[in-house]
C-alpha positions as CSV (number, residue, x, y, z in Angstrom):
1,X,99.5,74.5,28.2
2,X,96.8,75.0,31.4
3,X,95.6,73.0,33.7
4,X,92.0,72.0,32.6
5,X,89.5,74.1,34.3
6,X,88.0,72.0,37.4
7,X,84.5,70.4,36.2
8,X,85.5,70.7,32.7
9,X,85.6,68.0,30.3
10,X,83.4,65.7,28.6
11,X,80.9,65.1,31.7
12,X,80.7,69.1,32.7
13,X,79.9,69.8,28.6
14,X,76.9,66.9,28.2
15,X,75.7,68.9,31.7
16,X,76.3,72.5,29.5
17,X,74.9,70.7,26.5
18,X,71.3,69.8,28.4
19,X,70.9,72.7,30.7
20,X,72.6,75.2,29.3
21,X,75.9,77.0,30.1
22,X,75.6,78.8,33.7
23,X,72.5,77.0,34.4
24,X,72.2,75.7,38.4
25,X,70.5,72.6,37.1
26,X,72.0,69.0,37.0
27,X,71.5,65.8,36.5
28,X,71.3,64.9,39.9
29,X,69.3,68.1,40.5
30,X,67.1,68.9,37.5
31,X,64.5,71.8,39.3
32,X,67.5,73.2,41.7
33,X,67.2,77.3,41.4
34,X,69.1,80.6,42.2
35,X,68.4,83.6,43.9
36,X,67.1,85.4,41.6
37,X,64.7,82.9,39.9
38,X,63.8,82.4,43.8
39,X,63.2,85.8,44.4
40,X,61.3,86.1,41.0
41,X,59.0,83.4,41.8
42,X,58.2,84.8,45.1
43,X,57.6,88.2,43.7
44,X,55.1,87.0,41.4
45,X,53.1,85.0,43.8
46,X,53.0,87.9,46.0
47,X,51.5,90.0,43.2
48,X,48.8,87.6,42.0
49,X,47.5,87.3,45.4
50,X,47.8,90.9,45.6
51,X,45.9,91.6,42.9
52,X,43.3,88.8,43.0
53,X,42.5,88.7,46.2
54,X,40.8,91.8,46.3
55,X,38.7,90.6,43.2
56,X,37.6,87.8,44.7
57,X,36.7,89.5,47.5
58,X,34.5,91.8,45.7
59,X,33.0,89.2,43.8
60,X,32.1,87.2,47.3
61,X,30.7,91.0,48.3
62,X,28.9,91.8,44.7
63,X,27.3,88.5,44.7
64,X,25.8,88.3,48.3
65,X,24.3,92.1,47.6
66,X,22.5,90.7,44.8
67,X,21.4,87.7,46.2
68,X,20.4,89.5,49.8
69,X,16.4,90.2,49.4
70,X,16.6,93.1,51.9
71,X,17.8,95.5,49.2
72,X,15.7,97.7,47.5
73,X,17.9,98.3,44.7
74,X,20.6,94.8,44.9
75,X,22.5,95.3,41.7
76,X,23.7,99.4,42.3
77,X,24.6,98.8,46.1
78,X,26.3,95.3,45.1
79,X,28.5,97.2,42.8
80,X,29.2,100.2,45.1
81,X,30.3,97.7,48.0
82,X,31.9,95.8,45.4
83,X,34.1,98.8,44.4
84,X,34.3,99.7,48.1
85,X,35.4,96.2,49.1
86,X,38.2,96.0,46.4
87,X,39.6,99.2,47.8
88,X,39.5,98.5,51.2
89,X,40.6,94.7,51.0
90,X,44.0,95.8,49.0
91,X,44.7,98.8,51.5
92,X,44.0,96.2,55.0
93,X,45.5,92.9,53.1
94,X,49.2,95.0,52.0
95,X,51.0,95.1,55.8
96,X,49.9,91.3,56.0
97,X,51.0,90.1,52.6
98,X,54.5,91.6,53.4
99,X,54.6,89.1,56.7
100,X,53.5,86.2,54.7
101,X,56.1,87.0,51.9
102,X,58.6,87.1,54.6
103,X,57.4,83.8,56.8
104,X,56.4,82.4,53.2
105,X,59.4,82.6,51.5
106,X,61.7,81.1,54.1
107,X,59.6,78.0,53.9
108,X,59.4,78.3,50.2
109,X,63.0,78.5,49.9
110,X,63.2,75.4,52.6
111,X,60.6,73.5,50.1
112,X,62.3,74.6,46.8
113,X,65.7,73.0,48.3
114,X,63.9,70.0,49.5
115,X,62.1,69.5,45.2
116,X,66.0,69.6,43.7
117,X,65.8,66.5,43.0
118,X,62.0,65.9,41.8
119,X,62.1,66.3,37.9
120,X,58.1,65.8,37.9
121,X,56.2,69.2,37.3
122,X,53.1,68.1,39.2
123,X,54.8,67.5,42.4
124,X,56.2,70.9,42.8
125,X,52.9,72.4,41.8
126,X,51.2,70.4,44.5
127,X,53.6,71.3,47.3
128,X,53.5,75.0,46.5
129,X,49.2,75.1,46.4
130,X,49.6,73.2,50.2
131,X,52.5,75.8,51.1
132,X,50.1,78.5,50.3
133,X,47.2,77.5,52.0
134,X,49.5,76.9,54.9
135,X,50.5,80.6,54.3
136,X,46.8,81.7,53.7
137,X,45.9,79.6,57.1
138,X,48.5,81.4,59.2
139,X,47.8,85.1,57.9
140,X,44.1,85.1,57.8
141,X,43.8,83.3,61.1
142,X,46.9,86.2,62.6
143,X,45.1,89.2,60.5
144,X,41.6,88.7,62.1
145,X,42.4,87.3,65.3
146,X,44.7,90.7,65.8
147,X,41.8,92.8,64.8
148,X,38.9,90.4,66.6
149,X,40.0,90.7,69.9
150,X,40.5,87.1,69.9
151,X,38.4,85.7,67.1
152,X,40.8,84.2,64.9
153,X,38.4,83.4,61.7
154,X,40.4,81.2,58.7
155,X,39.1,82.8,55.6
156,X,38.8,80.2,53.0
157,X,38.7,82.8,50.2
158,X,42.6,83.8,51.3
159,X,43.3,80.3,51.8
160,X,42.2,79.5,48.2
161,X,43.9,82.6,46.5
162,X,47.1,82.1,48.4
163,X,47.5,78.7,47.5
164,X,46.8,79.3,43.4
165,X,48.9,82.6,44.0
166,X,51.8,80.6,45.2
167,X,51.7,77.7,42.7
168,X,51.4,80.1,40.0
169,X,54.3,82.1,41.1
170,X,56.5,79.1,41.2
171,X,55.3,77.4,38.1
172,X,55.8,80.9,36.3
173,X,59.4,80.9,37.3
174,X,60.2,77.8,36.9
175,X,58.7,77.7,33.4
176,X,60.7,80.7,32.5
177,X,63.7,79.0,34.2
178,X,63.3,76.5,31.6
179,X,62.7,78.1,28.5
180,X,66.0,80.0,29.4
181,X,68.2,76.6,29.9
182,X,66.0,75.0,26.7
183,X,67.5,78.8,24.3
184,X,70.5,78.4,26.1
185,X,71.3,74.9,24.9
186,X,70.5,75.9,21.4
187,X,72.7,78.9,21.6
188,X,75.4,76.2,22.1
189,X,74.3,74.6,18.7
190,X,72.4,71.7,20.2
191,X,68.4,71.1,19.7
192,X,67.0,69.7,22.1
């Protein structure tokens, strides 16, 4: 007969039992996280500010054409700057977004370690939206003031799309993370 396994018995099953087998969460840590749901999460907030920036963007651009009583014609040349400003704002915004996934993530990994212990859902979500207008503040205030000669302009349009880009990307994670420990401890032949 073996040695039991170290960790195993009773407590380490209740722990397999309610998070699942292979799960990094624990009692004392119900929202801890690997690597790889880390580098998910950070991958998907990077990709929904990617893609909604530019959106935004084109909306701010679409609607001040329409609005602007100069223009002869403010619908057509609201949509071809619209078009123009979606193209333009996803080619300049790329080389940035890369630095604020890099700065970004180190703090969101520093943050993530820092939640472990917080269970609630609300509290996570409200410390990644303030990381990512933190991240939004540093890159749009870097991005122009590098281009403006010195006129470093916060864009509250970034700042608002970075903050619901980050949030999103760690509440979709974490959700999924979830769901997985939730089928896991089913697979073990206990409902939750």
């Amino acid at each position: 007969m073996s040695a039991p396994e170290p960790g195993a018995g009773p407590a380490a099953e209740s722990l397999a039992e309610r998070y699942g087998r292979g799960s990094p969460r624990t009692a004392e840590r119900p929202m801890a996280f690997t690597f790889g749901e880390f580098a998910r999460g950070a991958g998907m907030a990077w990709l929904a500010f990617q893609l909604a920036f530019p959106l935004v963007y084109a909306l701010i651009v679409f609607v001040g054409g329409v609005v602007d009583p100069s223009s002869s014609d403010p619908l057509s040349s609201s949509i071809g700057f619209g078009f123009y400003a979606v193209f333009v704002t996803f080619l300049y915004q790329t080389p940035w977004t890369l630095g604020a996934l890099v700065f970004g993530g180190i703090l969101a990994w520093l943050l993530g370690l820092a939640l472990q212990r917080v269970p609630a859902f609300g509290w996570h979500l409200a410390a990644f939206a303030a990381l990512g207008a933190l991240i939004g503040v540093v890159a749009s205030w870097s991005a122009f003031g590098a281009l403006g000669g010195g006129a470093f302009v916060v864009q509250l349009p970034a700042v608002a799309v970075s903050a619901a880009a980050v949030a999103f990307g760690w509440w979709w994670t974490a959700r999924r993370a979830l769901r997985a420990d939730a089928a896991a401890t089913v697979g073990l032949g206990h409902a939750r």
